[in-house]
N, C-alpha and C positions, 0 to 999 in steps of 0.2 A: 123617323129617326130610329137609328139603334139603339138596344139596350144596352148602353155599354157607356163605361165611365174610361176618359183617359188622361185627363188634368183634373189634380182639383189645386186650385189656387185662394192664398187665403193673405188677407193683406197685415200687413205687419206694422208699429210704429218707430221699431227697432230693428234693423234688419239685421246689423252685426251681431246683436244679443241673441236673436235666433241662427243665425250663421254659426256662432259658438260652440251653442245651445249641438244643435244638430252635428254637424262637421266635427268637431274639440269632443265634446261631451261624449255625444252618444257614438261618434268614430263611423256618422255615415259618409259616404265619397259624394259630393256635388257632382252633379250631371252635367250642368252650366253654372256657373259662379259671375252675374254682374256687379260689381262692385256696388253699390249705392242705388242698387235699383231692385235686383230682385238674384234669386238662387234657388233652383230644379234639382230635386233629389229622384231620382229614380227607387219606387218604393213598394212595388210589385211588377206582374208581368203586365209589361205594356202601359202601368199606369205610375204618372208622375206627378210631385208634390212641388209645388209652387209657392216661395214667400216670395212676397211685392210688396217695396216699399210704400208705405200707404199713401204719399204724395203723390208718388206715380203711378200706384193702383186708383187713384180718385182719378187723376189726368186722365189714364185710358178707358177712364169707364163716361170721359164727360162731364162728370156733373151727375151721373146717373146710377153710381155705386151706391152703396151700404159703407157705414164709416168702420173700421178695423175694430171693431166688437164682438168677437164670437159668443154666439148663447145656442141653447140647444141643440148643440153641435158635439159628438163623442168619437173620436178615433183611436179604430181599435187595433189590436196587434198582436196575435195569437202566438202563444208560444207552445212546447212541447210540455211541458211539467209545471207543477205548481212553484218546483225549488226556480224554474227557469223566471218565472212569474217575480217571484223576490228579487231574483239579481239584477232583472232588468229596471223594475222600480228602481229599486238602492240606486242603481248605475245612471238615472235621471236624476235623481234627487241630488246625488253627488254632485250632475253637472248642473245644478241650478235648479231641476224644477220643483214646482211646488207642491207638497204631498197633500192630494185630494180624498183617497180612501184609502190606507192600507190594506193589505194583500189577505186576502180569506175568503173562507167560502162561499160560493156565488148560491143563489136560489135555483139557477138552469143547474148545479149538479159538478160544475167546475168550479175555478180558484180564479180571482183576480183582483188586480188593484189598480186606482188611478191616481195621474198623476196631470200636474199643468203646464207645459211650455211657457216658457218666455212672454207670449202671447195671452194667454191664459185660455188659449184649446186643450181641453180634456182630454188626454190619452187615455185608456184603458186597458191593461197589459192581462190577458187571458192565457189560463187552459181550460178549453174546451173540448171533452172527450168525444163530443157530441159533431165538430166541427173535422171536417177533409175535404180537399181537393182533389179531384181527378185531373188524370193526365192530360186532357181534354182543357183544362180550367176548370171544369164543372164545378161548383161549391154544394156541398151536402152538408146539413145544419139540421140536427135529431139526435135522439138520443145515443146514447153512447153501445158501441156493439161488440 
């Protein structure tokens, strides 16, 4: 198997509250929009974000899911600046979510804050000086230069 991530899918009990949430709130564009069943955000390169309605996320899994609980689970979202760090919390909170850390200084050297989705997955809105991508994809994660 490759290293490589290209869904991550997470089951919802509310899908329109996170539809809001996502699409209204934070002003992302759906990739796929099913009404009452699930909706695909396109949410980097090549890699898509999946809410499932948790009915029909238990159906497709059988009998053999996890029930729509996320725990030790943290999605992160690197931004350019610490002020960018602020606006975007604020701009979640605004659309409903629930504020889990306000925004300050990180122990790695940067600035972040988290917040909760609808669901209550842990976003984490970062500046990380320390954090670039290459043109390639490549991810580089050290200290700041």
């Amino acid at each position: 198997m490759e290293q490589r991530l290209d869904f991550i899918t997470l089951s919802t009990p509310d899908l329109d509250a996170v539809r809001a949430f996502y699409r209204d709130g934070l002003g992302w564009t759906p990739l796929l929009d099913v009404p009452g069943e699930i909706v695909f955000f396109q949410v980097g390169h090549g890699l898509v974000a999946g809410f499932f309605e948790a009915g029909r996320f238990a159906a497709d899994m059988e009998g053999g899911g996890a029930p729509a609980a996320p725990s030790g689970l943290t999605l992160s979202h690197n931004v350019a600046s610490p002020a960018e760090v602020d606006a975007v919390v604020a701009r979640a909170v605004a659309a409903g979510a629930r504020p889990v850390k306000e925004p300050k200084k990180a122990a790695f050297g940067g600035y972040h804050g988290h917040f909760a989705d609808p669901n209550g997955v842990v976003w984490e809105v970062c500046h990380n000086p320390g954090w670039s991508v290459a043109d390639d994809g490549t991810v580089r994660l050290g200290p700041a230069e």
